[in-house]
C-alpha positions in Angstrom: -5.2 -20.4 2.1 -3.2 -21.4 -0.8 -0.7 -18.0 -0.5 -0.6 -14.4 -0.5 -0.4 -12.5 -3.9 0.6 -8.6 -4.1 -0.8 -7.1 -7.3 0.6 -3.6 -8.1 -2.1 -1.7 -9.4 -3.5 1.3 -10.9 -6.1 2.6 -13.1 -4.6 1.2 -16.3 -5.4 -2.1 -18.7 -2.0 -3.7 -17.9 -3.6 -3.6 -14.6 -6.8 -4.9 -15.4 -5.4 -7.2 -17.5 -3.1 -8.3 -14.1 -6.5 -9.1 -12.5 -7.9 -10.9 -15.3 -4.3 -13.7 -14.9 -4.8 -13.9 -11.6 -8.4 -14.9 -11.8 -7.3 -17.6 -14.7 -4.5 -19.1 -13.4 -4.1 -19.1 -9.3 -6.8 -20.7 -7.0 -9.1 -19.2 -5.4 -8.3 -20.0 -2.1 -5.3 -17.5 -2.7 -5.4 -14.2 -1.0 -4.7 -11.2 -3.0 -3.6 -7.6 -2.0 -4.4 -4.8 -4.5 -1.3 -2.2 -3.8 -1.7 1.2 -5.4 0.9 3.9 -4.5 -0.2 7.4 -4.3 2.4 10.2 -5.1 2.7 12.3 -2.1 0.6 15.7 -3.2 -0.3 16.6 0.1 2.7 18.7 0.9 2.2 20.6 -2.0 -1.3 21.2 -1.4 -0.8 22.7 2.1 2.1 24.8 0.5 2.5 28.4 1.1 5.5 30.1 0.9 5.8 33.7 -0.9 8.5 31.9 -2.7 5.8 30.2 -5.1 4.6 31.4 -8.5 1.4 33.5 -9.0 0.6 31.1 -11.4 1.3 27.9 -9.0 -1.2 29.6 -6.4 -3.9 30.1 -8.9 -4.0 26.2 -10.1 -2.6 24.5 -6.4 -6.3 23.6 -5.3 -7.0 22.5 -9.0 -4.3 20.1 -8.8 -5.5 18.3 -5.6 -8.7 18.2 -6.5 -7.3 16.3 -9.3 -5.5 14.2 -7.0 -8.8 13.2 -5.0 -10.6 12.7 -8.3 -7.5 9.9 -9.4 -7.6 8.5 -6.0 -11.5 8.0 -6.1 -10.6 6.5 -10.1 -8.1 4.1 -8.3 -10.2 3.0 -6.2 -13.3 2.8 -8.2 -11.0 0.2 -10.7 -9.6 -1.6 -7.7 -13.8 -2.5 -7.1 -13.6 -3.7 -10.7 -10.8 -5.8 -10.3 -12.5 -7.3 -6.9 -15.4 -8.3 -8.5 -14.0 -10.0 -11.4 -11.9 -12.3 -8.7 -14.7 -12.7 -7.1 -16.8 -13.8 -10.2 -13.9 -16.1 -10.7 -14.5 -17.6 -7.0 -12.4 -15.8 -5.0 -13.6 -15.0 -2.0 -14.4 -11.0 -1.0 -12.8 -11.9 2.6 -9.4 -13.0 0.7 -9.4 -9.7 -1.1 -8.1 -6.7 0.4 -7.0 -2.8 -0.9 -4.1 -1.0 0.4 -3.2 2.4 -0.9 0.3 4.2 0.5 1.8 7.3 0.1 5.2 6.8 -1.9 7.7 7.1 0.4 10.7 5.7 -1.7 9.4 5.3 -5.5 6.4 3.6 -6.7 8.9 0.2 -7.9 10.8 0.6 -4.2 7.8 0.7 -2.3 5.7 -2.3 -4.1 9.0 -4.4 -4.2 9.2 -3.5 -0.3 5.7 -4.4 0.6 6.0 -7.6 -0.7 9.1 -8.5 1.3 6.1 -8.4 4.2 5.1 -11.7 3.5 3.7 -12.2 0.4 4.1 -15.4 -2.2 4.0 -13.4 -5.2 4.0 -10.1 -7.0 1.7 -9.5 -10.0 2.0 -6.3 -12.2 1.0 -5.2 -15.4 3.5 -4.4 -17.5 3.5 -0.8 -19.2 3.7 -1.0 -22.9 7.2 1.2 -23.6 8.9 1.0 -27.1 12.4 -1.1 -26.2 14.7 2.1 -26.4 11.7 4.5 -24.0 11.9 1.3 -22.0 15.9 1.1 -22.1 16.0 5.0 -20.8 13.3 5.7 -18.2 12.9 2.5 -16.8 9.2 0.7 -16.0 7.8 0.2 -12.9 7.4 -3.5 -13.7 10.9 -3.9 -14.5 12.8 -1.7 -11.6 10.2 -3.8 -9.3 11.7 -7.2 -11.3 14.8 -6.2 -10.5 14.3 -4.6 -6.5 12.5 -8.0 -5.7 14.4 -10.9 -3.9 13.2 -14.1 -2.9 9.7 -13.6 -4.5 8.6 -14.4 -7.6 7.4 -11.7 -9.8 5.1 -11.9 -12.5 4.7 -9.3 -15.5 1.4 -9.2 -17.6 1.7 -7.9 -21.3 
């Protein structure tokens, strides 16, 4: 196996368009990881405290249904993005998913997992004007930044 490559993923087109440059320009003998971090909406969903809104109450099941219904989306375009590796001859044993709860922020926890022995990260990089970009940050870049001793590659 030519290396391990971490791809930060979610249900986006920077993503898919991540999958699309790995399946172009690293072998196939490569093994690739996609990495999707979930935000942590289980505590709220078992919340119950007299302390919460009326209004909270009355939408809190709605919004982790939603959750499962983005986690099923995640991992429906994380089945895409396997089989256009695999079309490009990766192999489906080289391919692996791994979804975490956040633990210390989405860019924190990708740039951690690939301190675990991985070769590369890949992300796509989120289309922000220069000055949103220059305020809030990007996943992509706080992860360029967090990441040492790895190279990091960002897909426009």
């Amino acid at each position: 196996m030519a290396g391990r490559i971490l791809l930060g993923f979610d249900e986006s087109e920077n993503a898919m368009r991540a999958v699309e440059f790995i399946a172009k320009f690293f072998t196939p003998d490569h093994a690739v990881t996609f990495f999707h971090v979930l935000l942590d909406t289980e505590a709220i969903c078992d919340m119950n405290s007299p302390e919460l809104s009326p209004l909270f109450l009355a939408h809190q099941a709605d919004f982790c249904t939603l959750e499962d219904k983005k986690k099923d989306m995640v991992t429906r375009h994380m089945e895409k993005g396997k089989e256009i590796l695999v079309s490009a001859g990766f192999s489906e044993a080289n391919i692996s998913f791994k979804v975490q709860t956040r633990k210390k922020g989405v860019a924190r926890d990708i740039a951690s997992e690939a301190k675990s022995g991985y070769d590369a990260v890949v992300l796509g990089r989120r289309g922000l004007s220069n000055i949103a970009e220059f305020f809030l940050g990007s996943i992509s870049q706080k992860v360029l930044h967090a990441s040492k001793d790895i190279s990091v590659v960002l897909v426009t």
